[in-house]
N, C-alpha and C positions, 0 to 999 in steps of 0.2 A: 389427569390434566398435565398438560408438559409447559414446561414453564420457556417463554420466547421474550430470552434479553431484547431482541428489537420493539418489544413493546415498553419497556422501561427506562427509567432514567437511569444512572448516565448516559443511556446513548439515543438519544433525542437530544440535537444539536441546527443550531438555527445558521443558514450565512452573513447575516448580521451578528455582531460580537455582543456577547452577553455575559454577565456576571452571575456566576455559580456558587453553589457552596456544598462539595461534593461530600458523600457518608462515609464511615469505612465501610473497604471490600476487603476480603478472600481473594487471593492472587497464587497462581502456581508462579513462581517465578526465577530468574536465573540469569546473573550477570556478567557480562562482558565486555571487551572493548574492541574499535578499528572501526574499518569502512563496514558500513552494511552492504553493501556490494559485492564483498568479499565472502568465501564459503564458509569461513566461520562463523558466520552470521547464521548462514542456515541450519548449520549444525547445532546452534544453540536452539532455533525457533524446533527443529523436530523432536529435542529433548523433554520441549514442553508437553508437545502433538504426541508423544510416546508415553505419557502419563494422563493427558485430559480425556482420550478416548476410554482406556480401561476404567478409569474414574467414573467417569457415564454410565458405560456397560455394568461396571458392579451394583453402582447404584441403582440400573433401571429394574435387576433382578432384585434388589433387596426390598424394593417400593411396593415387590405384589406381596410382601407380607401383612398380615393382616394388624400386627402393631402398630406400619408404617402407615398403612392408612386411616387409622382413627385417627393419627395426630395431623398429618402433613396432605395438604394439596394436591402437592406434585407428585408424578410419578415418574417424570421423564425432564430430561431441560437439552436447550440445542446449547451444541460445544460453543463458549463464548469468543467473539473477535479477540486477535492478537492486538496488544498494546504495549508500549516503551513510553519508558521514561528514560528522556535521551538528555544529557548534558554532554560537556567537551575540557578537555585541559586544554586549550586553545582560545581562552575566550576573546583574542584580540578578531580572530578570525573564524566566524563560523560555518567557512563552507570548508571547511579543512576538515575530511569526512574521517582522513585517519585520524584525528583527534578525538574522535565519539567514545562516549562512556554510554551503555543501557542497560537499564534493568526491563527487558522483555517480559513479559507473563501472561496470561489468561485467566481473569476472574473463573473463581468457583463459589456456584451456592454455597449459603453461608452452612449448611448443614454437613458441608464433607468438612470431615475430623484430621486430625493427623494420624487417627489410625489409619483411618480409608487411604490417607495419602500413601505411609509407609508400606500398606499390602499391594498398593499400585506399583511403588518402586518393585518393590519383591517381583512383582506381577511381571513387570516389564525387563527388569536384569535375566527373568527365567526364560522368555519369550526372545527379546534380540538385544542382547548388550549396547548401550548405547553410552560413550564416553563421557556424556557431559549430564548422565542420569545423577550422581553423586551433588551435583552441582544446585539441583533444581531445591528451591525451598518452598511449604505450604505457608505466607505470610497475609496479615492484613496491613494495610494500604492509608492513610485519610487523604486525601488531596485537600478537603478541607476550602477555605473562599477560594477562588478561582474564575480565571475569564476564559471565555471558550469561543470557537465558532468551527463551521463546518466548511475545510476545503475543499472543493471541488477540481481534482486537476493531479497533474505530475508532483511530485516531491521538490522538486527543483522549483516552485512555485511559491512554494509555503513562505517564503520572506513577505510576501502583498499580505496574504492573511494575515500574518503577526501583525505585519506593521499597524492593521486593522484595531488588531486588541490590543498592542500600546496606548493609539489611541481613546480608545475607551478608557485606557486606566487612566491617563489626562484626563479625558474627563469628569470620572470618577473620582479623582484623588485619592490614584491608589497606585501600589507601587509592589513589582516585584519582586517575588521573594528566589534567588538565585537567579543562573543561568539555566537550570533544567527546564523540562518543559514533556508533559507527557500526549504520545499522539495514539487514536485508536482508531485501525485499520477498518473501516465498516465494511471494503470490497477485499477481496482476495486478491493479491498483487500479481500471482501465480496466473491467474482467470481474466484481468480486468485491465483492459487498455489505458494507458498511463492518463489520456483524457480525460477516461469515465469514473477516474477511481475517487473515494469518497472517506476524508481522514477528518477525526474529529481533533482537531491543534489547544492543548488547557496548557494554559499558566500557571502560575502560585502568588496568591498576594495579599499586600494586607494594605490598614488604613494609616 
């Protein structure tokens, strides 16, 4: 059975704003800062893509063991959506893109180790050096309460959506915790016209 994150929570997200309370995750992840428009943005995102695929791959040979299968379901899982958790040194102004701080990463089942991680590194320094591989860390995550909803649109748009799940937390009585804010890319940005593209916008907050 292969396991398909678009059947599971967290990413079942509604365009009406709704109140969450997310688990911890398994994250490959790796931090930086600037405009994401910028190529060092991508270089951080392929760092990732250069670790999550061999992770898959070892894992899907290790599944047809016959150990793996008394215990676990799965035997395969699809490579999960990119997601950031994006805040700013800039907080008077936050369309000022050079001021972005993110921790990028890609959820992994909870069952890759940091062994598996470290034989991926190994895996991929041997295959195609990649500068920003040293960089990458295997960490869990809580988001924890949280308000969420699903954008529909360009990037430059996401101010209507928050504004959206401010208000909810008015209504709510509940209030943010920092300026961060974590987004998950459901469409490929690469593939997916700036219209059609589909980002799940979470907050942090408490009562």
């Amino acid at each position: 059975m292969k396991y398909e994150w678009r059947k599971h929570d967290p990413y079942k997200a509604k365009t009406k704003p709704e109140y969450v309370e997310v688990s911890t995750q398994q994250y490959l992840m790796i931090a930086g800062a600037g405009d994401p428009n910028e190529p060092d943005f991508s270089e951080h995102v392929g760092a990732l893509y250069s670790l999550a695929y061999p992770l898959k791959m070892n894992f899907k040979k290790f599944a047809q063991t016959i150990d793996w299968q008394a215990q676990y379901p799965y035997e395969d899982y699809t490579v999960f959506p990119l997601e950031g958790l994006w805040s700013t040194t800039n907080p008077e102004d936050l369309t000022d893109k050079a001021s972005f701080t993110y921790q990028i990463m890609l959820r992994q089942p909870d069952f890759i180790t940091q062994e598996w991680f470290a034989a991926a590194i190994a895996q991929a320094k041997a295959k195609k050096p990649h500068p920003y591989l040293d960089e990458v860390r295997l960490v869990e995550i809580t988001d924890g309460p949280a308000v969420q909803i699903l954008h529909k649109g360009p990037f430059d748009t996401e101010p209507a959506s928050f504004a959206k799940l401010d208000q909810l937390c008015q209504d709510l009585g509940l209030t943010r915790r920092g300026y961060h804010h974590r987004e998950i890319y459901l469409t490929d940005v690469r593939k997916t016209a700036p219209e059609k593209a589909k980002t799940i916008l979470r907050y942090f907050v408490e009562k």
